[in-house]
C-alpha positions in Angstrom: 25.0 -23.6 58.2 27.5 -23.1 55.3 24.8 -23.8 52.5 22.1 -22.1 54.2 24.5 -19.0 54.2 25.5 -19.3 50.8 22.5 -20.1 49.6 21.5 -16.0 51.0 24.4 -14.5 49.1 23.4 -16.5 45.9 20.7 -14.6 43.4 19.1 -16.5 40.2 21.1 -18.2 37.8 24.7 -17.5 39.6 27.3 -19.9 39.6 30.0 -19.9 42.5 33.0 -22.0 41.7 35.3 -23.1 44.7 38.8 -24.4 44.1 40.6 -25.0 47.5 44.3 -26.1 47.5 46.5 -27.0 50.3 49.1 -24.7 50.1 51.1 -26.5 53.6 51.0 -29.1 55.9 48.1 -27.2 57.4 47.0 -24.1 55.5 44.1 -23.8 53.2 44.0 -21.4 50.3 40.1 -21.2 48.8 39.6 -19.4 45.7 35.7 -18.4 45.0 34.8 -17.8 40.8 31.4 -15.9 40.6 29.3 -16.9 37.1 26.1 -16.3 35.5 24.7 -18.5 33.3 23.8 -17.6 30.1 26.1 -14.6 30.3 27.8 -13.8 26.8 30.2 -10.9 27.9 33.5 -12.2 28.2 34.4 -9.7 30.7 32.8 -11.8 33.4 36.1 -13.6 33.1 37.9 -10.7 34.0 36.3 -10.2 37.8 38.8 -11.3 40.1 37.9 -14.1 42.5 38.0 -14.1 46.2 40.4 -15.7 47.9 41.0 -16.5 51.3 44.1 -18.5 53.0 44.2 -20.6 56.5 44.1 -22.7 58.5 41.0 -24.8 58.8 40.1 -23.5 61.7 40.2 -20.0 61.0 38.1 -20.9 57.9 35.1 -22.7 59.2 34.9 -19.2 62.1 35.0 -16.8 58.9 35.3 -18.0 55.6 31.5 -17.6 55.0 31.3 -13.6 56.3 33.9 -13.0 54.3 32.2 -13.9 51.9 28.9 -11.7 52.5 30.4 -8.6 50.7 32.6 -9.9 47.7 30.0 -12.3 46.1 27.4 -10.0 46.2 29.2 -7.4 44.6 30.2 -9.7 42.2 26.9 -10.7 41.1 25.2 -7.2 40.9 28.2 -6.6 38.1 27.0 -9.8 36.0 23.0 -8.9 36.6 24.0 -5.5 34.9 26.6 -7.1 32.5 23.0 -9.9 31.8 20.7 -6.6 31.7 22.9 -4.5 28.9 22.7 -7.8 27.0 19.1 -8.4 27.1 18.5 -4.3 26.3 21.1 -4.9 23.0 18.7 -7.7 21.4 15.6 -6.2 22.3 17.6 -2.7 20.1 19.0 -5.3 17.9 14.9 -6.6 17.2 13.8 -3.2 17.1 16.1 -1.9 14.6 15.7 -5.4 12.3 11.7 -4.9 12.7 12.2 -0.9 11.5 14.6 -1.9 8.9 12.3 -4.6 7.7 9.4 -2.1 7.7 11.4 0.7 6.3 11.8 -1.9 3.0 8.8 -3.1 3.1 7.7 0.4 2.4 10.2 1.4 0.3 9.0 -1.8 -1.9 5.2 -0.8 -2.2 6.4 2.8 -3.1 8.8 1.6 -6.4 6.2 -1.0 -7.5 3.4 2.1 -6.9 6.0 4.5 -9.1 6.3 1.8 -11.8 2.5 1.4 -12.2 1.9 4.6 -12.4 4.4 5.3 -14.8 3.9 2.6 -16.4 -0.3 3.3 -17.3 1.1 7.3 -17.9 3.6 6.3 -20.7 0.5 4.2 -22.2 -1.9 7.4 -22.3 1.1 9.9 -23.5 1.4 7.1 -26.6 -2.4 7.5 -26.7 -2.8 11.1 -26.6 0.0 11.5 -29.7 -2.4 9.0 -31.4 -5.7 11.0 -30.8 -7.2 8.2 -28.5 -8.1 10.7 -25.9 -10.4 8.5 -24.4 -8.2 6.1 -23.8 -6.1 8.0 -22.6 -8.2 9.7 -19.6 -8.6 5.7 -18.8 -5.2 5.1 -18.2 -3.8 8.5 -17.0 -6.7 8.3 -14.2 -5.3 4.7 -13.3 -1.8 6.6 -13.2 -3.3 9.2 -10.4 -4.7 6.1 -8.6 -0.8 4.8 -7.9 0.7 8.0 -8.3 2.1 10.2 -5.0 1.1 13.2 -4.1 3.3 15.4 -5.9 2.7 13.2 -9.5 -0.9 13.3 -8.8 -1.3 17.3 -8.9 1.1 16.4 -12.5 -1.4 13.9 -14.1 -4.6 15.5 -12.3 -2.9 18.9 -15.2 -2.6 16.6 -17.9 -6.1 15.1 -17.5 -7.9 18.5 -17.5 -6.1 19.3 -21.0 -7.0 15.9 -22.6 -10.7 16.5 -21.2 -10.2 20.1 -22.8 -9.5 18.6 -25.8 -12.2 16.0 -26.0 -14.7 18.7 -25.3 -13.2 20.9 -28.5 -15.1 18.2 -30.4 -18.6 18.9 -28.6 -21.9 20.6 -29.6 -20.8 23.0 -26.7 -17.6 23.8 -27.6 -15.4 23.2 -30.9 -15.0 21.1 -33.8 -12.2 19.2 -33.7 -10.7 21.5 -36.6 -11.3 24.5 -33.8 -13.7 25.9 -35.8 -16.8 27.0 -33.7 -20.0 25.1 -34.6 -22.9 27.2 -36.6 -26.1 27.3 -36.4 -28.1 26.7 -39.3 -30.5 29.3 -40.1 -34.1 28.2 -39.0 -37.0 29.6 -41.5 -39.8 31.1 -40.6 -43.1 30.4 -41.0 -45.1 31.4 -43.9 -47.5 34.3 -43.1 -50.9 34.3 -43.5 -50.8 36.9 -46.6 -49.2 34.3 -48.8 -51.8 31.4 -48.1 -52.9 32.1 -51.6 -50.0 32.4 -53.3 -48.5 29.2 -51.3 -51.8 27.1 -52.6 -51.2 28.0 -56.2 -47.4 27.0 -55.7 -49.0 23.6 -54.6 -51.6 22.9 -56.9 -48.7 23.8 -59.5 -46.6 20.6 -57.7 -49.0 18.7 -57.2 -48.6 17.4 -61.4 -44.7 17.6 -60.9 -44.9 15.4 -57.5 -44.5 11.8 -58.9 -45.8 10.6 -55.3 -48.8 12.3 -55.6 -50.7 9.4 -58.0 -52.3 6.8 -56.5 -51.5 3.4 -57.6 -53.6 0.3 -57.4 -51.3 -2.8 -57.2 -52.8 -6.0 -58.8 -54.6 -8.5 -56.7 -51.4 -11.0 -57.0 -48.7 -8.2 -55.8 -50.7 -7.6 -52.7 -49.6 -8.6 -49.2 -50.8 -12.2 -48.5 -52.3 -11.6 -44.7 -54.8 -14.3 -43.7 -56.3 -11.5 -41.7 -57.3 -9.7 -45.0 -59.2 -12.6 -46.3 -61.3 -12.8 -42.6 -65.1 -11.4 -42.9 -66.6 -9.8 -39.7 -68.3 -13.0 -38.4 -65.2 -15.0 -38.3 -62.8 -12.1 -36.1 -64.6 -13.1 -32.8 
């Protein structure tokens, strides 16, 4: 019966420590230590044990309901003492797993930052050099890495590079900023001058030095097989 009533009072992992000492020639004196196992709280040390004194008698008729209310009471403070334990390395996890995140972050942002700054310096150097299309390369790789706030930066700085590239244009300016011309187009002759324009020719035509026909020699001529072919022999 003694077990099967301890065994009641008992929960999971508690350890009840007995130490009896004969204290006279027929008195008992049982001291009871309540554990867990796995505990790391040093203050479980600090729980006073129950004790009970006399004779063997009177401690077979109530040494076990004595027990009934001090064990227990004893174990529910080490199941909370086991419970605050657990709850301070699931926080401890936690905050490891936010700090761990936190700097993962932090490390994809500086190496981000330093790309970006990295391709912006190159098209600055580029720009000062008049490689402006370089330059809109690179600065757009900057906006690629760049955040928010250095994007709307570089997104102001490639609009005045592509400003500048489009000063050189047929639509826009030289690259001196002067506007580009158009040349004058004449106009066609009018009917009333046909004459006058066929004298002007005939009066080129001895002046033209293209105008003569010249008839290489035989030997100067291109030598094509095809030229030498009569009619019967191209089919």
């Amino acid at each position: 019966m003694f077990f099967q009533q301890i065994n009641q009072m008992m929960g999971q992992d508690t350890d009840l420590i007995l130490t009896i000492r004969k204290t006279d020639e027929n008195v008992l004196t049982v001291a009871v230590i309540t554990k867990m196992n796995g505990l790391q709280d040093q203050a479980q040390h600090y729980i006073t044990p129950f004790t009970a004194t006399g004779i063997p008698e009177e401690l077979d008729q109530g040494f076990t309901s004595a027990l009934a209310q001090p064990v227990p009471k004893a174990q529910g403070l080490l199941t909370n003492m086991k419970q605050f334990e657990h709850q301070l390395e699931v926080a401890e996890a936690n905050s490891k797993a936010a700090k761990a995140e936190k700097d993962k972050k932090e490390k994809e942002e500086k190496e981000r930052k330093e790309k970006s700054d990295k391709f912006k310096k190159k098209a600055e150097e580029q720009i000062a050099a008049g490689k402006l299309g370089d330059a809109m390369l690179n600065l757009r790789q900057a906006r690629l890495y760049a955040n928010d706030l250095n994007k709307k930066k570089i997104t102001l700085l490639l609009e005045d590079v592509q400003a500048k590239m489009c000063q050189g244009s047929l639509f826009g300016k030289t690259a001196t900023g002067s506007s580009v011309t158009q040349q004058a187009v004449r106009p066609p002759a009018s009917t009333d001058d046909t004459d006058n324009n066929e004298e002007d020719d005939d009066e080129n035509e001895d002046e033209d030095p293209y105008n003569e026909i010249i008839d290489f020699p035989e030997e100067c001529r291109a030598k094509d097989i095809c030229q030498n072919m009569t009619n019967q022999t191209l089919f």
